[in-house]
C-alpha positions as CSV (number, residue, x, y, z in Angstrom):
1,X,112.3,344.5,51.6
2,X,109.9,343.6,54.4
3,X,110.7,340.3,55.6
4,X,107.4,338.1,57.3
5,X,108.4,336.7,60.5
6,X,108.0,333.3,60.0
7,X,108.1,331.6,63.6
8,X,106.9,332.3,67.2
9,X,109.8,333.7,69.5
10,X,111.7,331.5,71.9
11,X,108.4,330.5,73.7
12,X,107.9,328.4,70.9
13,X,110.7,326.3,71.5
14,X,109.2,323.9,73.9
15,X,106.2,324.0,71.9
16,X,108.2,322.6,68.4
17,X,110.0,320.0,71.1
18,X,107.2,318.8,72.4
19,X,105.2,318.7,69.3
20,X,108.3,316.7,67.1
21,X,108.4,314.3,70.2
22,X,104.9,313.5,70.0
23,X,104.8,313.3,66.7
24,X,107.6,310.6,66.6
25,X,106.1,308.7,69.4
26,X,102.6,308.0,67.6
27,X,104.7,307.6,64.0
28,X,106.4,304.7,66.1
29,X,103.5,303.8,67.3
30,X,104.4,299.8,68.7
31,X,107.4,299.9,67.3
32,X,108.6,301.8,69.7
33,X,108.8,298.7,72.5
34,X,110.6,297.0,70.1
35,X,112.9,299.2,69.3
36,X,113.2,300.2,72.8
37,X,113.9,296.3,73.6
38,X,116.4,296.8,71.4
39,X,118.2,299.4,72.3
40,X,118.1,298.3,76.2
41,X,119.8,294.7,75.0
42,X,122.9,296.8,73.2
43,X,123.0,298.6,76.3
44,X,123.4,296.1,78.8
45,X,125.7,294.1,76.2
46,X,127.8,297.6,76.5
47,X,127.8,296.9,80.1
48,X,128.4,293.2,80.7
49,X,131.3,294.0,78.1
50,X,132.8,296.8,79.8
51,X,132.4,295.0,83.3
52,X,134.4,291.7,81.7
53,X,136.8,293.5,80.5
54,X,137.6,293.1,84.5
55,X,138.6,289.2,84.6
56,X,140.6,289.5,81.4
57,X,142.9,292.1,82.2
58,X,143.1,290.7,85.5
59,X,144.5,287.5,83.9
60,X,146.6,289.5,81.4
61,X,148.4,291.2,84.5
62,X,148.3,288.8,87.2
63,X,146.4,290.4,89.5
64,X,143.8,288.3,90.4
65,X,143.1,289.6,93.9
66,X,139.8,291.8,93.4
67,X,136.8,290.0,94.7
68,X,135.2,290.0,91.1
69,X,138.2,288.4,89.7
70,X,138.5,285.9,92.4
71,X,134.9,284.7,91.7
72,X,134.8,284.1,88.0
73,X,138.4,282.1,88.8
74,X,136.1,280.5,91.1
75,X,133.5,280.0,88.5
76,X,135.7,278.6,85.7
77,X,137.6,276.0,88.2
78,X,133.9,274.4,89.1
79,X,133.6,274.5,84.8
80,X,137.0,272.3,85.2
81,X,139.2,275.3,83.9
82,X,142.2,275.9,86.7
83,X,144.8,276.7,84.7
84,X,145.9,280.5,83.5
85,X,146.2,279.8,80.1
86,X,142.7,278.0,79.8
87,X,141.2,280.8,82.1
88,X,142.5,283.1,79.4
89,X,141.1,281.2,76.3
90,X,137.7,281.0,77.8
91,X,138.1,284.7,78.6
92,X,139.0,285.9,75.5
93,X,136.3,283.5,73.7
94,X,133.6,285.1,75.7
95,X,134.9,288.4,75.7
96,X,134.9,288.0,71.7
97,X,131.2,286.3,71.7
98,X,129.8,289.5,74.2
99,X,131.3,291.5,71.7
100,X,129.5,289.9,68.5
101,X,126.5,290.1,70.3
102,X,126.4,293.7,70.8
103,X,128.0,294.6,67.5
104,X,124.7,292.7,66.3
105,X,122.4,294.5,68.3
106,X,124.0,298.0,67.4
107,X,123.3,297.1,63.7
108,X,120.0,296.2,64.2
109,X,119.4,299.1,66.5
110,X,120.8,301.3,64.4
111,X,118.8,299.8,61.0
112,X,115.6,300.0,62.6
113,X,116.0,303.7,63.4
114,X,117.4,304.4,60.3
115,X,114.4,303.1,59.2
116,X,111.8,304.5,61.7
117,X,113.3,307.9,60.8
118,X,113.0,307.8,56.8
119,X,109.4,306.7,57.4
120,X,108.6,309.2,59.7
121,X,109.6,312.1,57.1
122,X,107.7,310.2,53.9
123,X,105.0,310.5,56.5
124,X,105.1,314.0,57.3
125,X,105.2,315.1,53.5
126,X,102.2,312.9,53.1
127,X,100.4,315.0,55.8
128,X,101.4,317.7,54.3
129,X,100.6,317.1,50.8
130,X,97.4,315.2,51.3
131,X,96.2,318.3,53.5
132,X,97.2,320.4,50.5
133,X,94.8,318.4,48.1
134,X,91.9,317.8,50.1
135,X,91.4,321.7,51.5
136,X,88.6,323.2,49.6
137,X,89.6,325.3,46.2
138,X,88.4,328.8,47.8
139,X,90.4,328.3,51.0
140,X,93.4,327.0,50.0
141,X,96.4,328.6,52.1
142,X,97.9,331.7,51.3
143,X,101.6,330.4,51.4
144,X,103.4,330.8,48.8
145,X,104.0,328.2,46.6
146,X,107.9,328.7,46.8
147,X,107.4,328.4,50.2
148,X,105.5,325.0,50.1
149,X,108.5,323.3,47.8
150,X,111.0,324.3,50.3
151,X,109.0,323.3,53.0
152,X,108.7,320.0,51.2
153,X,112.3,319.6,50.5
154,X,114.8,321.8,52.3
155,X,113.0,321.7,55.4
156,X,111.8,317.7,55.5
157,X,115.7,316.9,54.7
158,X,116.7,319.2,58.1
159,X,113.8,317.3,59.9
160,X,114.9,313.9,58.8
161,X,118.3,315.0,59.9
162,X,116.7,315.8,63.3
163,X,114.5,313.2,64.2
164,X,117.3,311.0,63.5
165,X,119.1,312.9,66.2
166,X,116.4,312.4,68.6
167,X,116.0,309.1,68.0
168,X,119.9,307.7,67.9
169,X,120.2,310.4,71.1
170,X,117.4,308.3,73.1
171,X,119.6,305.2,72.4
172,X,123.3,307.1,72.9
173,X,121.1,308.2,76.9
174,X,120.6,304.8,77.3
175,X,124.1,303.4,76.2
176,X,126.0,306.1,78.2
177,X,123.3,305.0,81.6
178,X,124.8,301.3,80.9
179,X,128.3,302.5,80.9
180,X,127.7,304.9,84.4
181,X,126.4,301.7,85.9
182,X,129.1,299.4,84.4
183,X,131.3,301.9,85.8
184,X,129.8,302.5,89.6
185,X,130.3,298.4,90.0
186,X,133.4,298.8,89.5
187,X,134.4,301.8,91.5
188,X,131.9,304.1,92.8
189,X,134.3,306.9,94.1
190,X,135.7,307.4,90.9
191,X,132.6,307.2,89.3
192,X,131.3,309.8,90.9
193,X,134.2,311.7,90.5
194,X,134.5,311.5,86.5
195,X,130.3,312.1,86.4
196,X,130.9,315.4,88.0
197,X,134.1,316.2,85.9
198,X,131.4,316.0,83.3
199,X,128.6,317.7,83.9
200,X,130.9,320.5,84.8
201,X,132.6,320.3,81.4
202,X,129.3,319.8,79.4
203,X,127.6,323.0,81.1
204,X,129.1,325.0,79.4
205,X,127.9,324.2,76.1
206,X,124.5,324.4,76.5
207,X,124.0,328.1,75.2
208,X,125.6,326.9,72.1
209,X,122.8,324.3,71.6
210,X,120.3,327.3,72.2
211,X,121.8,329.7,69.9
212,X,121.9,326.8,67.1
213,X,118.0,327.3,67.2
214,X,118.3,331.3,65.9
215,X,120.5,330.1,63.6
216,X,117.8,327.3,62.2
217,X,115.2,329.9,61.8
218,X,117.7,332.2,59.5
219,X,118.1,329.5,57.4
220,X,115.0,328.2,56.6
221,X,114.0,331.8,56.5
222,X,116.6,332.5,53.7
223,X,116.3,329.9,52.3
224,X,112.4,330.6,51.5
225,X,113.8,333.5,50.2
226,X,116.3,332.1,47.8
227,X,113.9,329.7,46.4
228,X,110.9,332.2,45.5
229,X,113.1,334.1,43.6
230,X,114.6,330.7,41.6
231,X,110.1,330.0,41.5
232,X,109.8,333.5,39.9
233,X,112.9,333.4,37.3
234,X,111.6,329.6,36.0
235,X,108.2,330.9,35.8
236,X,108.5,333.9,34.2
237,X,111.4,333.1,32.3
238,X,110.5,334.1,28.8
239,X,109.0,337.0,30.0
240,X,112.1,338.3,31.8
241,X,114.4,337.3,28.7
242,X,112.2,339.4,26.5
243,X,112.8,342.0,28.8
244,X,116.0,341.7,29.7
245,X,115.7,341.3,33.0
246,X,117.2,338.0,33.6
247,X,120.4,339.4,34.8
248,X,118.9,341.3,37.4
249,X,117.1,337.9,39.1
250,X,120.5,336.4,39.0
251,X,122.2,338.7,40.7
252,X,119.7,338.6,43.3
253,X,119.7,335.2,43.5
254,X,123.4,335.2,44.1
255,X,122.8,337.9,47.7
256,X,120.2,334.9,48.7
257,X,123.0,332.5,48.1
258,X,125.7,334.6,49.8
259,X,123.3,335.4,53.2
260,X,122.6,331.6,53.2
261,X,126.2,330.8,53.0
262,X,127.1,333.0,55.6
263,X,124.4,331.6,57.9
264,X,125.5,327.5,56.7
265,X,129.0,329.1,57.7
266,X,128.2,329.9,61.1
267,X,126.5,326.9,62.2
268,X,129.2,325.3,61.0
269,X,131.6,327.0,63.0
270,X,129.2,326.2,65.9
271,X,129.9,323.0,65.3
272,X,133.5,323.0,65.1
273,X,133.3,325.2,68.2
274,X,131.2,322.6,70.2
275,X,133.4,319.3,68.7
276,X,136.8,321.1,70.0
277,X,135.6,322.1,73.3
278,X,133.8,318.3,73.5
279,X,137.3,316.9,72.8
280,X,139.1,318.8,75.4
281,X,136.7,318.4,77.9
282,X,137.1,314.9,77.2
283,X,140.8,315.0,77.7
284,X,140.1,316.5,81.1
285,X,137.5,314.2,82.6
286,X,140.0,311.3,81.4
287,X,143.4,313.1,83.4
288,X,140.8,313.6,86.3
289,X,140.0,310.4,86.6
290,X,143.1,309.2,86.1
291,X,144.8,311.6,88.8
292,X,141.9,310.4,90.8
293,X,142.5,306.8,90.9
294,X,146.1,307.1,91.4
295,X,146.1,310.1,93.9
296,X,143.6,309.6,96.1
297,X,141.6,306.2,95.6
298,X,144.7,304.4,94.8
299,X,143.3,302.0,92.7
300,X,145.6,299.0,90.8
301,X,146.7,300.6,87.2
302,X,144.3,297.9,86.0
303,X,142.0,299.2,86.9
304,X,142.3,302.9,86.2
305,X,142.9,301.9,82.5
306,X,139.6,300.0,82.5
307,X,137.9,303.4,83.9
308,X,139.7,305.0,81.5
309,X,138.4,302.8,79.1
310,X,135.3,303.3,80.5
311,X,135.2,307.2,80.5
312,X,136.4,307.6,77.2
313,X,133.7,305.6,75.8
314,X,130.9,307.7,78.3
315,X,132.4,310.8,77.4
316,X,132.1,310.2,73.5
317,X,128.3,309.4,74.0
318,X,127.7,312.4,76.4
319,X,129.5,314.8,73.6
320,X,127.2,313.2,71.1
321,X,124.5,313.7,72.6
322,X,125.4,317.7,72.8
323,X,126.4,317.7,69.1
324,X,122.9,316.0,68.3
325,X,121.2,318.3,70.5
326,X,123.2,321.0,68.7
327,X,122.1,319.6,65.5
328,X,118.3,319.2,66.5
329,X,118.3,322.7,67.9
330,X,119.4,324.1,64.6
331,X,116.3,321.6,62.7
332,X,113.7,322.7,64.9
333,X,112.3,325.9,63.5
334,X,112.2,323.3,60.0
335,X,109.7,321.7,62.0
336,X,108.1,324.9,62.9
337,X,107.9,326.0,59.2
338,X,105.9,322.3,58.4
339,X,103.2,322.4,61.0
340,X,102.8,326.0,60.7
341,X,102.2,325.1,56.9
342,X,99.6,321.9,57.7
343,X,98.0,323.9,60.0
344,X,97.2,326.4,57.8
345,X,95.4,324.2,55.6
346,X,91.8,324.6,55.9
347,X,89.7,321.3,56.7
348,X,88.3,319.1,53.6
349,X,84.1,319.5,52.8
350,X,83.0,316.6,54.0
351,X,82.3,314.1,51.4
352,X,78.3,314.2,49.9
353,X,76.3,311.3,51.1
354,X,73.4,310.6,50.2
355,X,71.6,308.4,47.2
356,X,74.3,305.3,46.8
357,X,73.2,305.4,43.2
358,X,74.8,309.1,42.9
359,X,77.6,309.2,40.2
360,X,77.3,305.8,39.2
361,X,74.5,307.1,36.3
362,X,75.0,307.1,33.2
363,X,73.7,309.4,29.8
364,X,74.5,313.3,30.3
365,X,74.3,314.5,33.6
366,X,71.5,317.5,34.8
367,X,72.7,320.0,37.5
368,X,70.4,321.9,39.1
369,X,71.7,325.4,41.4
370,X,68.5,327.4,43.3
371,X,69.3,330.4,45.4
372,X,73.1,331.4,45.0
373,X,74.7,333.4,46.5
374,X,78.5,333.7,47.6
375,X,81.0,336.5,48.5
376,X,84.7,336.4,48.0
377,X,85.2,337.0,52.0
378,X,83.2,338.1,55.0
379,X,82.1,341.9,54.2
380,X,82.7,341.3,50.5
381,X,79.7,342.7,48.5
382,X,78.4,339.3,46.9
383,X,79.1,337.9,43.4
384,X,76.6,336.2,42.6
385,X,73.1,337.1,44.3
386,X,70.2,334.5,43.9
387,X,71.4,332.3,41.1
388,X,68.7,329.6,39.6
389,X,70.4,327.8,36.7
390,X,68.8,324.6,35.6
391,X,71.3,322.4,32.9
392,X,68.8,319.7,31.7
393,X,70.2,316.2,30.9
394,X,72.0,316.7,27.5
395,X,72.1,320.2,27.0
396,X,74.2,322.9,25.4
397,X,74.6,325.9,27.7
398,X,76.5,329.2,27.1
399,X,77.3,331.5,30.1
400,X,78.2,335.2,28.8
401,X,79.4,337.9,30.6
402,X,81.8,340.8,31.2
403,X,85.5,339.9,32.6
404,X,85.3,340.0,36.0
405,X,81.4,339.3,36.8
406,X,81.8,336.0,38.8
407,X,81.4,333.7,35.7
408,X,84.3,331.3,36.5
409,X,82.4,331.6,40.4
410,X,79.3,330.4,39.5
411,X,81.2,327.2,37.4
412,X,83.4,326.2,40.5
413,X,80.1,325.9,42.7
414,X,78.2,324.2,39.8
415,X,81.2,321.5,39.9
416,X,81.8,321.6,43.4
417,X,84.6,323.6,44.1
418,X,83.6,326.4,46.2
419,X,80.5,326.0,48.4
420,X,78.2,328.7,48.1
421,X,77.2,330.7,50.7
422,X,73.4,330.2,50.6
423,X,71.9,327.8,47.8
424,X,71.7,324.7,46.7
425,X,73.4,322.0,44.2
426,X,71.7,319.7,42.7
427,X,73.3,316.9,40.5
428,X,70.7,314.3,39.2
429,X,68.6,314.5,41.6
430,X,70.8,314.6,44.8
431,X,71.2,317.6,46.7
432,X,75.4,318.3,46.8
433,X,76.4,319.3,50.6
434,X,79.7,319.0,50.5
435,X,82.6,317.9,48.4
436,X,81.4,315.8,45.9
437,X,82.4,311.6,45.8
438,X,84.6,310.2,43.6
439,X,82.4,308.5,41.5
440,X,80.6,311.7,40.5
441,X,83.7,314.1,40.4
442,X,84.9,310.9,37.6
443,X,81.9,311.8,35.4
444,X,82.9,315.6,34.7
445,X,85.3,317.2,32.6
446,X,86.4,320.3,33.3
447,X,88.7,322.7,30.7
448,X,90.4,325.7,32.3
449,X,91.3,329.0,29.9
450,X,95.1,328.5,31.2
451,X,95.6,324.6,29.9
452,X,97.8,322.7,32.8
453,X,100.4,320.4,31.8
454,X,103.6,319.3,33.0
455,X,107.0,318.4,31.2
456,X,107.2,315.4,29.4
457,X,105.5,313.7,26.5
458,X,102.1,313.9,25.1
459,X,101.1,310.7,26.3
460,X,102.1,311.2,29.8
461,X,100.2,314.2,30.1
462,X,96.7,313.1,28.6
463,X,96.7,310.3,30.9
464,X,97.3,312.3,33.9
465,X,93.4,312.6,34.0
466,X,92.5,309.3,32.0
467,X,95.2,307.1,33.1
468,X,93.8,304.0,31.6
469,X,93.8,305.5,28.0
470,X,95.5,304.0,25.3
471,X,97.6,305.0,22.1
472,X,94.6,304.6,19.9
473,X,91.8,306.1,21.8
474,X,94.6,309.2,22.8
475,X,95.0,309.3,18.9
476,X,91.4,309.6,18.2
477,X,90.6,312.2,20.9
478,X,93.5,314.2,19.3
479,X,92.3,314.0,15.6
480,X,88.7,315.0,17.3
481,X,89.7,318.5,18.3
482,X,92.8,319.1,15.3
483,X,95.6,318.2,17.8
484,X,97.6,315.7,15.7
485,X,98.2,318.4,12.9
486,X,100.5,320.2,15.5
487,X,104.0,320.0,14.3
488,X,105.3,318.5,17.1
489,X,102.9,315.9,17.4
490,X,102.9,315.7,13.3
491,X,106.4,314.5,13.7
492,X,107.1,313.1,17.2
493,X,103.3,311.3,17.9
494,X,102.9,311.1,21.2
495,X,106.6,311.6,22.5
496,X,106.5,314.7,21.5
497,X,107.4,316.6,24.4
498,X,105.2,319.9,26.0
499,X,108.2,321.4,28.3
500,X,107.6,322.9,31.7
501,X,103.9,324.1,31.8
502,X,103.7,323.1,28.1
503,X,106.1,325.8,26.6
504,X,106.7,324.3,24.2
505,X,103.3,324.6,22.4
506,X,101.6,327.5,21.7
507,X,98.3,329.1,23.8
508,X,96.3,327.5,21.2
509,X,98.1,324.2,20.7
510,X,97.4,323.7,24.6
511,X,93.8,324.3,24.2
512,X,93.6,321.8,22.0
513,X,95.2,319.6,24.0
514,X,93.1,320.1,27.0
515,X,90.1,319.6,25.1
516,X,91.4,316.3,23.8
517,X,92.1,315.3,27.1
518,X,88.9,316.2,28.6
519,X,87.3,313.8,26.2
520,X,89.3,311.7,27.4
521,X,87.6,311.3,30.4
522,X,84.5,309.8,29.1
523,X,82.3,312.9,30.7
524,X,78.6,313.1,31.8
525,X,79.5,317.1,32.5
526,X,81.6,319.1,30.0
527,X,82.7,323.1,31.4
528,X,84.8,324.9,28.9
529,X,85.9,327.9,30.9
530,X,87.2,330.5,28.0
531,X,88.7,326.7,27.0
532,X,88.9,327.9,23.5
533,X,89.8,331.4,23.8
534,X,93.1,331.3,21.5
535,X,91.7,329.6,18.9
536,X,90.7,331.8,15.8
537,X,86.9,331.7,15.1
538,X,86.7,329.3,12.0
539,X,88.8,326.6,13.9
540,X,86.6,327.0,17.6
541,X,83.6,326.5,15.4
542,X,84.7,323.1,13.8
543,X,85.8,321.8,17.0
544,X,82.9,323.0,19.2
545,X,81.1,321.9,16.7
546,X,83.0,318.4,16.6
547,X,82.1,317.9,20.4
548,X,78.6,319.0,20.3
549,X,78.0,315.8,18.4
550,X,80.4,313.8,19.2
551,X,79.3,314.4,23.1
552,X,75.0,314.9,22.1
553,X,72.7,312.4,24.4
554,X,76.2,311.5,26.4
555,X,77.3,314.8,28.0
556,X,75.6,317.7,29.3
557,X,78.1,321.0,28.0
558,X,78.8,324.4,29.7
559,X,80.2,327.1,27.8
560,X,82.0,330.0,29.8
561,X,82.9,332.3,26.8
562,X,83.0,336.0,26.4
563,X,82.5,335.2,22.9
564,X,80.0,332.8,21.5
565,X,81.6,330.9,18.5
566,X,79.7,330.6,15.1
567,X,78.9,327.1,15.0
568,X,75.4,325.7,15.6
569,X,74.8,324.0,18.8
570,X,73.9,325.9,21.2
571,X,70.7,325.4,23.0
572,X,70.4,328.0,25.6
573,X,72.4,331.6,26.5
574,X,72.4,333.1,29.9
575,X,74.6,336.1,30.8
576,X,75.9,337.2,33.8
577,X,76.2,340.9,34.7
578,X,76.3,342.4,38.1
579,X,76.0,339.1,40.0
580,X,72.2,338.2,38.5
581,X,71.7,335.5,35.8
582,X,69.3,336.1,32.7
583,X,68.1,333.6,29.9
584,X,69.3,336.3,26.4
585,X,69.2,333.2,24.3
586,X,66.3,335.1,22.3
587,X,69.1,338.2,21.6
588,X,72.1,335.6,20.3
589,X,69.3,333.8,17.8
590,X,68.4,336.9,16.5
591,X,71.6,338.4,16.3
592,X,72.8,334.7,14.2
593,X,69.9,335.1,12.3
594,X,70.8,338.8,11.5
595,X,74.1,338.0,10.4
């Protein structure tokens, strides 16, 4: 199979680094001062703590002749304390109080990132998602819809993960600076000594971080894979059982598994790779600096267990910072994957302004389209070529025509889903140049051949497009279009539950339910695209029927159909053949009157 190669080479590393730091700077926003306040105040606490652990072991061992120890004796006898065992208690109670305070400030620190960084993913799957729903119905992306959902999940959880590195790495830089400095005051020599110790240890590792990134972009690459195949067996799951082909999906859904195991498996040893060599390395900078001290500084023992102290605690924040590198390496090309995916989003229409009455009319609603035409793509022959429809206030319109002809076209631009490509809309009046506003998109119904709905109950799912509908008015819509003799609903009401994509009903049942629900709505525009298509011809006729008066004076109604159904009703026929729109409502009356 051909794979798609989903990322830019290595040249887009800097690019995804950059571009993730950026973005977490302006999520932070002002909160980044704080939190930067913050995590400077832990630091120096680190610090001061480290550098006081000087005076107490001094008074612990006796040796009180470094100059630092001399002056806080010096200090504490002008406070009135001159003996050893009071220097000690005052010692000790500081040391203890130092040791609160920075214990408070890591748990705040580490709270507010914690925070920072959950916010900062919500926001990027708002981005995404709200992208998503505002780009224009005939330029939605071309991604896969597999490859959105694991965008959404699989790669926003590796991006949490990794923006949580960044940000507790920023803080771990600054705590390890504080413990340098802490340790240059007391002995720059060895300081200097154990810093280069480290970098020399740490160098090594740094190819590791890099090859973390290849890894990252196998297995958000598998893992796309592995999840369109799960999409296609839950989608087409009946359809595969019937043919007995459900086997075959899971065994291929198994090889996804196994690659992306094997991939989870090696970054894993990566990291076991990276956290062994971290912890010898950290054995040797420590027997460095201890030789050091002893060998050739000759420093008091108290001291070189202070550094040692010291070290121990630098070298766990400078290996932490490598494994967190590691891990952000391996989250990047997540990253990748998510702004590749918002940038393919095409931009919204920009919102129709114009009359501030627009939308807020009331009575059926007149749409008016003059000179349409629009092509599927650039050097597409057109589909439709110098449309004029006029739908008066109120009236019953049927739009015939073979499968194919650009029917379905002509009612997306008519509702303001596609924009043509020369033309105009008109709704009452106003002259549509864009996406249409909310008040006016709230006045139309629109019913789809393929009925939408999502698992769970009856109820849920007719208020996912009237959500301020009630029991009784539900009922009533249902008893409107023969809905509430369905079995299920016959027995369960409206918990009766529809399954994933409605499965549980029948092609028909759905209709039905989508009709229901468009009433619903209230609308000022009805479109019944093929919306009653399943339904056998004596039961479309006494529902169309139904809503042609129920909806008469109140709703202007479309009819996309390839066949007209057999009740009375119908004010107007116009078929569509070859991309050009003619008025054959003369032909369909003679034909009724025929039969």
């Amino acid at each position: 199979m051909t794979q798609r190669p989903p990322f830019p080479r290595d040249a887009g590393v800097l690019a995804a680094d950059a571009g993730l730091v950026r973005a977490l700077h302006r999520h932070l926003g002002r909160a980044l001062w704080t939190t930067s306040v913050i995590v400077l105040l832990a630091a120096i606490a680190e610090g001061v703590g480290l550098v006081a652990l000087a005076p107490l072991l001094a008074v612990a061992t006796g040796a009180g002749e470094n100059r630092w120890w001399r002056t806080i004796e010096a200090v504490l006898a002008r406070m009135g304390v001159d003996t050893a065992d009071g220097r000690l208690v005052v010692i000790v109670v500081a040391f203890a109080l130092l040791l609160l305070a920075r214990g408070l400030l890591l748990r705040w620190r580490d709270l507010r990132l914690a925070a920072h960084n959950l916010d900062f993913a919500d926001q990027l799957r708002i981005q995404v998602i709200g992208a998503l729903a505002r780009a224009p119905w005939q330029r939605l992306p071309a991604a896969r819809r597999s490859d959105i959902e694991h965008a959404m999940h699989a790669d926003i959880r590796r991006v949490q993960n990794g923006s949580l590195q960044a940000l507790r790495g920023g803080a771990s830089l600054v705590l390890a600076l504080a413990q340098a400095i802490a340790a240059l005051v007391l002995s720059w020599q060895l300081a200097l000594v154990a810093l280069g110790a480290l970098v020399l240890v740490a160098a090594p590792l740094v190819p590791r971080i890099v090859a973390s990134r290849r890894l990252g972009q196998e297995a958000t690459q598998h893992g796309r894979e592995a999840h369109e195949v799960l999409a296609r067996l839950l989608t087409g799951l009946k359809l595969f059982k019937a043919h007995g082909r459900e086997a075959a999906f899971v065994a291929d859904y198994d090889d996804r598994l196994a690659t992306m195991r094997g991939r989870a498996l090696a970054f894993a040893t990566a990291q076991a790779d990276v956290a062994f060599l971290t912890q010898l390395g950290a054995g040797l900078v420590l027997a460095v600096v201890t030789l050091a001290g002893v060998l050739w500084l000759g420093l008091p023992v108290a001291l070189i267990g202070l550094f040692v102290v010291i070290f121990a605690r630098l070298a766990q924040q400078a290996f932490a910072l490598i494994r967190g590198a590691q891990a952000y390496a391996h989250m990047l090309p997540a990253f990748e994957s998510l702004r590749a995916l918002k940038a393919g989003m095409p931009q919204p229409l920009t919102t129709t302004s114009g009359d501030p009455r627009e939308g807020g009319g009331v009575g059926a609603m007149r749409v008016s389209l003059a000179g349409i035409f629009y092509a599927a793509g650039p050097g597409q022959p057109p589909i439709l070529r110098g449309i004029d429809l006029d739908l008066a206030a109120g009236e019953v319109v049927a739009l015939v025509g073979p499968s194919g002809g650009g029917k379905t076209t002509l009612v997306d631009i008519a509702i303001g889903m596609l924009a043509p490509d020369r033309g105009t809309v008109a709704i009452d009046g106003h002259m549509i140049g864009g996406d249409l506003p909310p008040r006016l998109r709230d006045a139309i119904a629109y019913v789809p051949q393929e009925a939408i709905f999502f698992d769970g109950d009856v109820r849920r799912n007719m208020r996912a497009l009237a959500p301020d509908a009630d029991d009784a008015t539900i009922g009533a819509a249902l008893r409107l279009v023969e809905a509430d003799t369905i079995s299920a609903i016959a027995a369960h009401g409206l918990d009766a539950r529809l399954g994933d994509l409605g499965q549980r009903f029948s092609g028909g049942e759905r209709q039905r339910l989508a009709l229901a629900r468009a009433l619903l709505r209230q609308p000022r525009l009805l479109v019944l695209d093929e919306a009653m298509s399943a339904l056998d011809r004596a039961l479309e006729a006494r529902i169309f029927a139904r809503l042609a008066s129920n909806l008469a004076g109140r709703a202007t109604i479309l009819l996309v159909t390839h066949r007209l159904p057999e009740a009375a009703g119908i004010e107007r026929v116009m078929q569509l053949d070859d991309g050009r729109l003619r008025d054959v409502t003369r032909d369909y009356l003679s034909d009724r009157g025929a039969g």
